[in-house]
C-alpha positions as CSV (number, residue, x, y, z in Angstrom):
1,X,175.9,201.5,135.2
2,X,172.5,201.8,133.1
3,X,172.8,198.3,133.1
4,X,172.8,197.3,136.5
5,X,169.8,199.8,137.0
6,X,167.9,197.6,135.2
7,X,168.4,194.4,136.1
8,X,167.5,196.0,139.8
9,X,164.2,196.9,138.7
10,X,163.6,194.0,137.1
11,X,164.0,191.7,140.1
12,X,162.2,194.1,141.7
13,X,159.2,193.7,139.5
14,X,159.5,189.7,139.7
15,X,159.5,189.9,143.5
16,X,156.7,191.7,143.1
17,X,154.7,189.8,140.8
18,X,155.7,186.1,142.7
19,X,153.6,188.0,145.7
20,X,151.0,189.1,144.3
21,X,150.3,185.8,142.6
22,X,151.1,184.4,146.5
23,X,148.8,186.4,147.9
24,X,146.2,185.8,145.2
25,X,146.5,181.9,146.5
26,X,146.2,182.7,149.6
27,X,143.1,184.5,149.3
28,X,141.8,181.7,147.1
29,X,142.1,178.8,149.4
30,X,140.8,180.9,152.5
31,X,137.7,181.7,150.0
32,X,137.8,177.7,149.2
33,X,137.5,177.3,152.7
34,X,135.4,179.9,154.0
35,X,132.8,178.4,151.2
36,X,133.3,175.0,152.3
37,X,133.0,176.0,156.2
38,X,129.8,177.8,155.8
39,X,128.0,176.0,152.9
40,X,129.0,172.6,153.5
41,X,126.0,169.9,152.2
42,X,123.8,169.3,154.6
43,X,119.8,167.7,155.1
44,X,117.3,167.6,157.3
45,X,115.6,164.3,158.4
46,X,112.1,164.9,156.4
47,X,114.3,165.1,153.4
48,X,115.5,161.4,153.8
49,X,115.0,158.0,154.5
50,X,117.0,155.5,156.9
51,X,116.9,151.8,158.0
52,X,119.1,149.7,160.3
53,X,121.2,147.0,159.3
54,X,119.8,143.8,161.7
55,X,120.3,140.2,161.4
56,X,117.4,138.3,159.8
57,X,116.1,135.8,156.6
58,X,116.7,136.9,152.9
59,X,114.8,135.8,150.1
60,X,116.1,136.7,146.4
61,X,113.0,137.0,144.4
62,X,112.3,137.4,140.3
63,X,109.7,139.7,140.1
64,X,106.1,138.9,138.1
65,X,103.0,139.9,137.5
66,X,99.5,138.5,138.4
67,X,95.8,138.8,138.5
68,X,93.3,137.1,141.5
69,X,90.8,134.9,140.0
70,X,88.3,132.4,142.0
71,X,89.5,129.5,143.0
72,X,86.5,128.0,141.0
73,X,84.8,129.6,138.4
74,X,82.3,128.1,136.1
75,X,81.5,128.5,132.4
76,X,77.9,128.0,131.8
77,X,77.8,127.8,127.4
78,X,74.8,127.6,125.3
79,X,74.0,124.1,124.6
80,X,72.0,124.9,121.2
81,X,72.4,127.5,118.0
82,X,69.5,129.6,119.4
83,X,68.7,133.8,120.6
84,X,68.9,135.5,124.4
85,X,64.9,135.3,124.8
86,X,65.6,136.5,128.8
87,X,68.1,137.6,131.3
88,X,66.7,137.4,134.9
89,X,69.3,137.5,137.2
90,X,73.1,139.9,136.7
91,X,76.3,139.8,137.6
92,X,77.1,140.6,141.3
93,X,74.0,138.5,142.1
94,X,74.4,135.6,144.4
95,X,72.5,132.0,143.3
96,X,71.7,129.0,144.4
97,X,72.1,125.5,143.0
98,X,69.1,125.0,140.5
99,X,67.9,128.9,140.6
100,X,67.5,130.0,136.4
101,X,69.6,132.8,135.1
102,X,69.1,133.1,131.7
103,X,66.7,131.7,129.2
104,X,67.1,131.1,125.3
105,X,64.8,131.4,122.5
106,X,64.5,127.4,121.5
107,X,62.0,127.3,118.7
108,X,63.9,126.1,115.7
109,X,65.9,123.6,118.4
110,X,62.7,122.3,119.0
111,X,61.4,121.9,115.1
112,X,64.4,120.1,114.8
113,X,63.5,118.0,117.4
114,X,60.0,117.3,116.1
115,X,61.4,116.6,112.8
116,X,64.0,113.8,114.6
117,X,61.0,111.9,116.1
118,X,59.8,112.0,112.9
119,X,62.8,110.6,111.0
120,X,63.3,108.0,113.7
121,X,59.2,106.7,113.3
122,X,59.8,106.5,109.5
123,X,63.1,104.2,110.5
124,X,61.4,101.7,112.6
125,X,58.5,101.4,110.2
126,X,61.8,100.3,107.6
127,X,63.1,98.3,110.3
128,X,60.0,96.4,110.6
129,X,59.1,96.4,106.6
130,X,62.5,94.8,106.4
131,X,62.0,92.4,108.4
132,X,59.1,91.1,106.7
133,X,60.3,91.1,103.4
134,X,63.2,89.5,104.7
135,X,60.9,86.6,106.0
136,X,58.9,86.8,102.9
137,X,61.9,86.0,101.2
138,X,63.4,83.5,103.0
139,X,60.2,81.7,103.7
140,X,59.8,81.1,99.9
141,X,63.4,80.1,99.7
142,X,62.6,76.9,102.2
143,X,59.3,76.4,100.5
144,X,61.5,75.8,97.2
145,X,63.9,73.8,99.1
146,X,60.9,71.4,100.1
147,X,59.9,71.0,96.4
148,X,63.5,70.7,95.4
149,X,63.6,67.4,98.2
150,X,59.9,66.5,96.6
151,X,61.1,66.5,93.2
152,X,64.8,64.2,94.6
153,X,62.5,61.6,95.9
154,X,60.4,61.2,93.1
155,X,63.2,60.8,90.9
156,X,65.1,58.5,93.2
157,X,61.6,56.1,92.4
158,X,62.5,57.1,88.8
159,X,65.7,55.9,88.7
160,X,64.8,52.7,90.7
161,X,61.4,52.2,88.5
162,X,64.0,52.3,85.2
163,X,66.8,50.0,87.0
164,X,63.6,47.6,87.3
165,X,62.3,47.7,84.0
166,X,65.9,47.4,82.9
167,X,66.2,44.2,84.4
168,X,63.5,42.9,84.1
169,X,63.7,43.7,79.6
170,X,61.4,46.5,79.4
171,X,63.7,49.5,79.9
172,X,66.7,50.7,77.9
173,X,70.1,51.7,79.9
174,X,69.7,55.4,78.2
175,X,66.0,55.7,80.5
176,X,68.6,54.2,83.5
177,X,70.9,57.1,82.6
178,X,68.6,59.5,82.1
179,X,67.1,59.2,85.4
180,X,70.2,59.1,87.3
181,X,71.0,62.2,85.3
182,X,68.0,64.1,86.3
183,X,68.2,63.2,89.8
184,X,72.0,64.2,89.9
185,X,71.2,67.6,88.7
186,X,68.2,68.0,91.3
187,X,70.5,67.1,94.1
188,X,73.1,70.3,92.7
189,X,70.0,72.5,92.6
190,X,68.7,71.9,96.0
191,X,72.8,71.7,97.0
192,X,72.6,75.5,95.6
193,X,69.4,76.2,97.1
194,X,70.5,75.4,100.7
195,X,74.1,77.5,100.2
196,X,71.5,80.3,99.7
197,X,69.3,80.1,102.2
198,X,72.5,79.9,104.6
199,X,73.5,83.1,102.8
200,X,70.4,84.9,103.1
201,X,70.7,84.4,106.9
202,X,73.6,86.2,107.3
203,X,72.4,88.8,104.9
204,X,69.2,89.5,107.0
205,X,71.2,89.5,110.0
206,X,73.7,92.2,108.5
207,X,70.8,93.9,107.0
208,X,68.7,94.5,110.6
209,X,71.6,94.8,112.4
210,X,72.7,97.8,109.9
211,X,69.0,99.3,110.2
212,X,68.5,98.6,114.4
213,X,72.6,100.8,114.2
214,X,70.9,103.8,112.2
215,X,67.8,103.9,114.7
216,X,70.3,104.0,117.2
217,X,72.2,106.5,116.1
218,X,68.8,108.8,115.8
219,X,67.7,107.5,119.2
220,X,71.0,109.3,120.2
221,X,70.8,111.7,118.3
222,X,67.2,112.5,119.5
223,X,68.0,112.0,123.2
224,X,71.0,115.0,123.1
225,X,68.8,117.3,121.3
226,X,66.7,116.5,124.0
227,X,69.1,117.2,126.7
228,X,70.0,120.3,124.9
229,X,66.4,121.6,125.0
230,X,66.3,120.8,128.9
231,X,69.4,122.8,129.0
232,X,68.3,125.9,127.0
233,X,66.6,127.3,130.4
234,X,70.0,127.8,131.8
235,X,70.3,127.4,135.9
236,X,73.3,127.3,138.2
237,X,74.9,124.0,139.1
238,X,76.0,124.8,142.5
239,X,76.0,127.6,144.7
240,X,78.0,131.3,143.9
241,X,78.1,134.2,142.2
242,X,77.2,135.4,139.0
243,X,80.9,137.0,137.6
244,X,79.5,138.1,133.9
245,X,76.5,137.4,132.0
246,X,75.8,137.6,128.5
247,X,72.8,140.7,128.5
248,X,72.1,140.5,125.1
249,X,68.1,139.8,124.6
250,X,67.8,139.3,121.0
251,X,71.5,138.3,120.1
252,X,72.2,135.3,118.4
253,X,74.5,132.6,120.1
254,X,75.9,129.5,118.6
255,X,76.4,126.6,120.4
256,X,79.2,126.6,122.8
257,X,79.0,130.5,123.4
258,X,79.7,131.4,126.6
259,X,76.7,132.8,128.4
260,X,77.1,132.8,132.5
261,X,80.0,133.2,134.5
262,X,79.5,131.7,138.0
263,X,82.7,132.1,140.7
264,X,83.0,130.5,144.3
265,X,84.3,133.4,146.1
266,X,85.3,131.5,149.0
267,X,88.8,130.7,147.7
268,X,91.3,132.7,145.0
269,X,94.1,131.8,143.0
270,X,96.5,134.0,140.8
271,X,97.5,133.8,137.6
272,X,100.8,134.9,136.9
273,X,102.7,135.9,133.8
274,X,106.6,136.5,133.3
275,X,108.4,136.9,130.3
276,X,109.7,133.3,128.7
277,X,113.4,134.7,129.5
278,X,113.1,133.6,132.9
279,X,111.3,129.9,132.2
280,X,114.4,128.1,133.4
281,X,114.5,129.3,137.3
282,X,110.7,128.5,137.9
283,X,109.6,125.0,139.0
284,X,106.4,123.9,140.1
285,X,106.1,124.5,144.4
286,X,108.3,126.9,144.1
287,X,107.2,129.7,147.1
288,X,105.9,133.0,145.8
289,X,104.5,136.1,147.6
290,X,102.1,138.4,146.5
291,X,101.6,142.1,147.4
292,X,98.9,143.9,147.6
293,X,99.1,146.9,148.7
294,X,100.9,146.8,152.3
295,X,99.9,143.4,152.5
296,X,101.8,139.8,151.6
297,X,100.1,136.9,151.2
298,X,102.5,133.6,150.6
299,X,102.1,130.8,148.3
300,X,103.1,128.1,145.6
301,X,103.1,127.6,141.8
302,X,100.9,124.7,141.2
303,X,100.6,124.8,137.5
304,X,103.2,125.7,134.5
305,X,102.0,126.1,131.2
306,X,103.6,124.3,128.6
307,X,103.1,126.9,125.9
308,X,104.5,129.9,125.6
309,X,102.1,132.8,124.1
310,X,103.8,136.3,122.5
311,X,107.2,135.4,124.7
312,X,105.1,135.7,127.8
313,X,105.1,132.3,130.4
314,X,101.8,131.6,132.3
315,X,101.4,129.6,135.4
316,X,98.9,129.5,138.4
317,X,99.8,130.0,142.4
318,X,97.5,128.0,145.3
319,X,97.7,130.5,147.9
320,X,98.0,129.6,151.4
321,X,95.4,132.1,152.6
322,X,92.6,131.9,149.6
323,X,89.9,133.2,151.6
324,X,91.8,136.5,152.3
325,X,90.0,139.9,152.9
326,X,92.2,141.4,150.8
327,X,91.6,139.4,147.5
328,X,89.2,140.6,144.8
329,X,88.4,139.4,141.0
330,X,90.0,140.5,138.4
331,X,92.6,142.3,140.9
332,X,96.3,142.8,139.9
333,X,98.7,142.4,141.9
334,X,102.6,142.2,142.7
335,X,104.1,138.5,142.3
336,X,107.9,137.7,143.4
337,X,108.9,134.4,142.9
338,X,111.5,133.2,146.2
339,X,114.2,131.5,144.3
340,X,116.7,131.2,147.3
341,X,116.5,131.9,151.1
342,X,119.2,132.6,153.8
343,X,118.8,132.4,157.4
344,X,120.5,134.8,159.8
345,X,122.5,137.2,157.6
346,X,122.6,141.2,157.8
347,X,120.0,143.0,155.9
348,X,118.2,145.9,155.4
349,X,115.2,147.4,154.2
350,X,115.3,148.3,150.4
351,X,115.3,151.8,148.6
352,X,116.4,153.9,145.8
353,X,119.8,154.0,147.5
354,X,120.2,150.4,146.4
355,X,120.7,150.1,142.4
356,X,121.1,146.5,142.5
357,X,125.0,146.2,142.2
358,X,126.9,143.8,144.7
359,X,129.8,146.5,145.1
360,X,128.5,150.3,145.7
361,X,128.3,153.1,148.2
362,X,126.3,154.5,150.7
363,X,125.8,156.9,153.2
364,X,126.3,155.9,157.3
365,X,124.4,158.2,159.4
366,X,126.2,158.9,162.9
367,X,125.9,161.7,165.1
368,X,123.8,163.8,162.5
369,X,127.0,163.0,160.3
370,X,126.9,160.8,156.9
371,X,129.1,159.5,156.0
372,X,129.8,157.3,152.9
373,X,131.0,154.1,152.8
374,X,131.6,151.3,150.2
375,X,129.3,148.1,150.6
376,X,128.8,144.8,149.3
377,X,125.7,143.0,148.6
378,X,124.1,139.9,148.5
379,X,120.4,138.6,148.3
380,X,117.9,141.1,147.6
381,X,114.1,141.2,147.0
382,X,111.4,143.9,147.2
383,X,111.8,144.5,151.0
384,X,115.6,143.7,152.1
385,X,118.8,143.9,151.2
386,X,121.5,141.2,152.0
387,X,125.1,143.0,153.4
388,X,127.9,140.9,152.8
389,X,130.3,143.6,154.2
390,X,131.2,147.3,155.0
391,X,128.0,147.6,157.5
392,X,127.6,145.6,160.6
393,X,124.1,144.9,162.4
394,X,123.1,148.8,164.1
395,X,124.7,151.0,161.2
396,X,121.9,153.2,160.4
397,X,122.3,153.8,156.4
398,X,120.3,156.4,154.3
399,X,118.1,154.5,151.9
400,X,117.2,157.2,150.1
401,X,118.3,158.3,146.5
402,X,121.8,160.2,147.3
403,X,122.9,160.5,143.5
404,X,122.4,164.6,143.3
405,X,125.9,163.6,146.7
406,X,127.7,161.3,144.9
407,X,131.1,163.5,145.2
408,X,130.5,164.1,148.5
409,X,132.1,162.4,151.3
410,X,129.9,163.7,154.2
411,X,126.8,165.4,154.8
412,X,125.0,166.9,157.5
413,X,121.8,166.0,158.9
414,X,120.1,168.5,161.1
415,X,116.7,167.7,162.7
């Protein structure tokens, strides 16, 4: 009988403890709800940004970097080893062809000079020394040939004077011999003779012509130091403005130190940079756009450079609009090179809501509801977006960064 008792009581208990564990649910879930109901996620419309999906062009950029230089700038160098002597005009000022900037301390350039005119007297007066002795010389080489054709004919007369006497019993053969001996070896000596006067006629040709070269060469010499001297009173070349002098008075400069900067500010270009990982998807005319500020400006790279300097790739843009408002020197700017372009696709502006995968979500706002919604991408640059699918041209989508909602399904937006 005990034993039935308890078993009662028992089950009793159970019963008891299934309900209250029932009820505890219960509560739970209309707590889970309750929460849910009255503190579901919710915005207002300061706290985000939207955009509509509409139909337009793409273009997929690669982004670089760039800085606006003049179209034309020129690099005015000192044309001697010399000192600033003075500056008159600085940077920011505007010139005129043939106005003077800058002026150079040129008194060693011109000892040097003084001392060329000098070296180049002393030359001519070898020049013309040479030539004389040269004419001396050969002179008395012809006078020796004449004797030499003296001294043949008198012993032709010889030899004919001993053939004579010879014949005629008064004469030996040896005095025949003899003669015809003599005059054999005064025909070789004048032979000799004229093979050197030929010889000294090149030799004084090669020998003025070697002494007229060196004059030359000082003459040349003499006229670029010349042009160097002209050259030390530096002036502008054309029209512009003065972009950076060198203010220095006093400071040495060698030759082929830079000392004026002189930009046409008429017309820009930018110089853009990009690291050499990229080398293979830029070409020359290849469209680019540069932002600055809330402005584009559109354009094409002209010029690649062959080298590559600390993995870095240069090249220059022509811009369509060089005479823009907007362009200053020495002004960085935003460069994103087009490297594809579609024509009437879906897009939308870009924002942190877009992390640059092709598949992701974001939110659809509708009737102060978002909700979120898987997309796929295409093209995208700095401004747009391309949408392959999940969005269609109206959808109004929170651009935004919703990562702090990224387990939540929908949000409300209250004004």
């Amino acid at each position: 009988m005990d034993k039935l008792i308890e078993e009662e009581v028992s089950s009793k208990r159970k019963k008891k403890t299934y309900l209250i564990i029932f009820i505890i649910i219960i509560i739970l879930a209309v707590i889970v709800w309750l929460v849910r109901f009255y503190f579901k996620p919710s915005l207002t419309d300061a706290d985000i940004n939207t955009a509509r999906v509409e139909t337009g062009i793409i273009e997929n950029t690669i982004n670089a970097t760039g800085e606006v230089l003049p179209e034309f700038e020129e690099v005015l160098t000192s044309p001697i080893n010399a000192s600033i002597k003075n500056v008159l005009m600085d940077a920011g000022n505007k010139v005129n062809k043939g106005q003077s900037i800058l002026s150079l301390d040129k008194s060693v350039s011109q000892t040097d000079y003084g001392k060329l005119q000098f070296q180049m007297e002393s030359k001519e007066n070898e020049i013309r020394k040479l030539k004389l002795d040269l004419e001396k010389s050969f002179f008395d080489i012809k006078s020796n040939n004449s004797i030499k054709q003296l001294r043949i004919s008198n012993l032709k007369d010889a030899v004919s004077s001993a053939k004579r006497l010879l014949k005629a019993g008064g004469g030996t053969k040896e005095d025949v011999e003899r003669a015809e001996l003599d005059l054999k070896v005064a025909e070789l000596e004048k032979l000799q003779l004229e093979n050197e006067i030929r010889s000294k006629q090149q030799t004084m040709k090669i020998e003025i012509r070697e002494a007229e070269i060196a004059l030359a060469i000082q003459r040349n010499d003499l006229d670029a130091l010349k042009r160097k001297l002209d050259l030390a009173d530096v002036i502008a070349t054309r029209p512009g403005v003065i972009t950076w002098v060198n203010k220095n008075i006093g400071s040495s400069v060698h030759e082929g130190d830079a000392l004026v900067k002189i930009a046409d500010l008429s017309g820009f270009k930018v110089a853009g940079s990009m690291s050499d990982n990229l080398l293979d998807k830029i070409h020359n005319n290849m469209a680019a756009i540069i932002r600055i500020g809330n402005t584009q400006l559109r354009g094409s790279i002209v010029n690649i450079s062959p080298s590559v300097s600390n993995a870095i790739v240069s090249f220059d843009i022509q811009l369509n609009q060089k005479d823009s408002k907007e362009l200053r020197p020495n002004q960085k700017v935003d460069v994103f090179l087009v490297t594809a372009t579609r024509n009437g696709v879906l897009r939308i502006a870009n924002g942190p809501a877009f992390n640059g995968s092709n598949l992701q979500e974001v939110f659809v706002l509708k009737n102060g509801i978002a909700e979120r919604r898987a997309v796929k991408t295409g093209l995208s640059n700095f401004d747009y977006v391309e949408i392959l699918s999940g969005l269609k041209a109206g959808d109004e989508v929170i651009t935004s960064d919703m990562g702090d909602y990224k387990n939540t399904k929908t949000i409300t937006i209250s004004n």
